[in-house]
N, C-alpha and C positions, 0 to 999 in steps of 0.2 A: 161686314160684321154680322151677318144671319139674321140681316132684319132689324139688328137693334141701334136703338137711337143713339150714334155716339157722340153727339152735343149732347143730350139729355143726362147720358152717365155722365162725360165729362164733369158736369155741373154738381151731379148728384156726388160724386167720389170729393170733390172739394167739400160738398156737403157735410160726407161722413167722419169726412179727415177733422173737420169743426168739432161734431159730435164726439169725437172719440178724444180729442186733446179736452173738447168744455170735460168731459167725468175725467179723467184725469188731473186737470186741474182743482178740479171740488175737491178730489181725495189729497191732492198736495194741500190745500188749505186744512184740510180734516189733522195730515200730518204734522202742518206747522203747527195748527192750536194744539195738537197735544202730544206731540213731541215725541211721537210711534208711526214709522212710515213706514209699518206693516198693513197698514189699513189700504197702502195701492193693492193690494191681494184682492181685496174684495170689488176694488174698482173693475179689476178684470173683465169678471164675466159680463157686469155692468155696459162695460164701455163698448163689449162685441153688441151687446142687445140695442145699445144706443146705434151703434152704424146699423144694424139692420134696419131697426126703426125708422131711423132718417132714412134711409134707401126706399123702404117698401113705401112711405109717403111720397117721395119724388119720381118713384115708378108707376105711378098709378097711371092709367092711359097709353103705358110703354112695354111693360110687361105681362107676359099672362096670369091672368088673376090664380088661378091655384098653384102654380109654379113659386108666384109671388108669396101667398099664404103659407104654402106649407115651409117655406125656406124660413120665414118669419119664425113659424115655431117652434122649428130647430134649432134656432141659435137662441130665442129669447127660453125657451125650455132650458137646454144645457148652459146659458149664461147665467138664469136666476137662481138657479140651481146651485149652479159652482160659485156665486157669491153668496150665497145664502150657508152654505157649507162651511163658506171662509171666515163667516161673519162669527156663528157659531163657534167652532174650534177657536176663534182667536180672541172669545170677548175675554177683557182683562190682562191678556197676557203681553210681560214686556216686550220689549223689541225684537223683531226674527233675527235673529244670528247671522242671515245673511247679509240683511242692510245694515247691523252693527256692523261688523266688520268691514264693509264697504266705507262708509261715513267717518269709521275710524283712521281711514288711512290721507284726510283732509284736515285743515285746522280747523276748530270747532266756529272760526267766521262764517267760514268758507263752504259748512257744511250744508243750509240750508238748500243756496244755489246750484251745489254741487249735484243735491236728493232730486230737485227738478229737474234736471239739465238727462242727469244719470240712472233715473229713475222711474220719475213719472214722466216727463217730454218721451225718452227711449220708450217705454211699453206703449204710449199712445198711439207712435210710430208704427209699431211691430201689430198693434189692433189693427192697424189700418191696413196695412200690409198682408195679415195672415187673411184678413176676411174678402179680400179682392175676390176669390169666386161666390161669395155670398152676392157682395153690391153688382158682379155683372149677370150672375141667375135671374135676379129680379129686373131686367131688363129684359130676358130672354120670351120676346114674342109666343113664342110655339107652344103648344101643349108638354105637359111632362111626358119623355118618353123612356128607353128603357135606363139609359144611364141614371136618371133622378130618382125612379124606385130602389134601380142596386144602393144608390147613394143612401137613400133612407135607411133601407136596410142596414147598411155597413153602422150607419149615424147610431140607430139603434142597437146597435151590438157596441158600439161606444159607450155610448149612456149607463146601457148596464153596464157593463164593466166598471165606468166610473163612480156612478152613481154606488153600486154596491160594495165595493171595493173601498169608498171612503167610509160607507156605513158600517163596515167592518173592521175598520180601524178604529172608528169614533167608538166601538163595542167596547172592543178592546182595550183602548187606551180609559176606559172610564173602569175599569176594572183594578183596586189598588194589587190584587194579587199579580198584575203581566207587567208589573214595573220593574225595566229592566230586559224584563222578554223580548223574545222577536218575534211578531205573529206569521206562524204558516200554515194556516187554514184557510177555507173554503178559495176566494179566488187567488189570495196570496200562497198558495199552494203551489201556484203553477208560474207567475210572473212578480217579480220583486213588487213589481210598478202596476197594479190593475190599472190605476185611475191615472196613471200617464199612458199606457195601455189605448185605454178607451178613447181618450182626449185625443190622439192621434188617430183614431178610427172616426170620430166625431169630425175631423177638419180636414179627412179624405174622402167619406160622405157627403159633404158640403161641395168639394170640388165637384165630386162626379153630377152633383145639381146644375152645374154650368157647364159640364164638358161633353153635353151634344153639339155646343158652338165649338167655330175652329178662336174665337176669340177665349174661351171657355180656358180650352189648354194651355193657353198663356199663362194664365193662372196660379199652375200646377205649382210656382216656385213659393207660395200661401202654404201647402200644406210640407212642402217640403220643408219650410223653416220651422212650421213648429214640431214637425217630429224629429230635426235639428235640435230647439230648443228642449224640447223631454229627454230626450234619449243621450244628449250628448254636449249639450248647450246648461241651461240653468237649471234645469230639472234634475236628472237623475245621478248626476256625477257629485254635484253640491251636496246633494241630501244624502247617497253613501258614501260619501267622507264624513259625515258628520254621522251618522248611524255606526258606521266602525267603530268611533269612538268611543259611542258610548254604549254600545250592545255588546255582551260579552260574546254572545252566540251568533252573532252578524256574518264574520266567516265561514262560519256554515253552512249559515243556512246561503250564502251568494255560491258558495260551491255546488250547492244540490239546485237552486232554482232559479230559471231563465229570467235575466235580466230586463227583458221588455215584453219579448211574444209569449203568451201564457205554451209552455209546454210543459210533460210531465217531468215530476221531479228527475235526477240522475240517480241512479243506482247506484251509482260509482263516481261518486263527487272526485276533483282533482281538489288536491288539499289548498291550494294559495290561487284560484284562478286571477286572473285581471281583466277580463271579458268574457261574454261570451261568444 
């Protein structure tokens, strides 16, 4: 295993697995008292920082210390971040349209158990899951060497992307004159999706932190579910059907601009595409 302790992770992954379902769980209690399980949104980024957290404390002694740090402030950066973002955007507002509709389709007994089981337990799951190359980097003995710089690198061209890409939304969307509009300016120019974009460069950065081990690339099926999950899973298919809807100029603008990799607009949109 390249040196690394695998009792030690062993222990630590049952660890994170803990961590990642306890914030999960807070936020389903958060949900039941007030009767909006939009608030798992915010558990999210949350619950990645929490597995790192528990990892980098049960790594201590087993991991090399800057490998172990910097992995630490990649996920708690881009996790406080992306719930800090969710928190914001969502204070006040009803139910997200996509757990109404889920919840609706169960009898209102039935709903509660349904939101955990469906909901919160499932995304706990998939934390613990996506972040598998985070908790074995922090085990990884060695020095950082070239794959964990590219890895930064890529993480940071995530960040932005994500980071500004929501703050360009949030602009926009506080604007009563773009009600109704579709924004296609600065990074929304070039990919529907920036901050799915980014998010998916963020949790291919994180692999390549673990994949100077041959245990590292085991990993690899972490990033590939959540760029699953954006691209083609809950992310980007939910939210344009629901933006067709209700943007008059949606088809347009999905004709001229790439749907996930930021590229330049088409000069020559096809009039009804359904992928790119």
């Amino acid at each position: 295993m390249s040196g690394i302790d695998g009792a030690a992770l062993l222990v630590s992954l049952a660890a994170t697995l803990g961590a990642a379902v306890a914030v999960l769980l807070a936020a389903f209690a958060v949900g039941v008292r007030s009767g909006v399980h939009r608030h798992v949104d915010v558990a999210w980024g949350l619950a990645f920082s929490a597995v790192a957290a528990t990892g980098y404390g049960l790594s201590a002694g087993h991991g090399n210390a800057v490998r172990r740090l910097l992995v630490l402030l990649m996920v708690a950066l881009w996790g406080v971040r992306l719930s800090a973002h969710i928190w914001r955007r969502g204070r006040g507002a009803p139910e997200d349209p996509r757990y109404a509709r889920m919840l609706a389709k169960v009898p209102p007994e039935r709903r509660t158990w349904y939101a955990l089981r469906t909901v919160y337990l499932l995304q706990a799951a998939i934390v613990w899951l996506v972040s598998l190359p985070v908790q074995i980097a922090l085990f990884v003995p060695r020095a950082p060497g070239v794959p964990v710089w590219i890895g930064i690198a890529l993480w940071a061209v995530g960040l932005f992307f994500e980071a500004v890409g929501d703050r360009q939304l949030s602009r926009f969307r506080a604007d009563p004159g773009n009600r109704g509009r579709v924004l296609d300016t600065g990074l929304w120019r070039y990919t529907r999706h920036p901050n799915y974009f980014g998010d998916a460069c963020v949790w291919w950065g994180l692999f390549l932190c673990a994949a100077d081990t041959p245990i590292g690339w085991a990993a690899v099926v972490s990033p590939l579910v959540m760029t699953y999950l954006l691209a083609n899973g809950s992310g980007k298919p939910m939210l344009e059907k629901q933006l067709a809807s209700s943007k008059p100029g949606y088809a347009e603008y999905t004709a001229r601009t790439s749907g996930f990799l930021p590229l330049p607009p088409r000069r020559h949109p096809q009039p009804h595409p359904t992928e790119d």
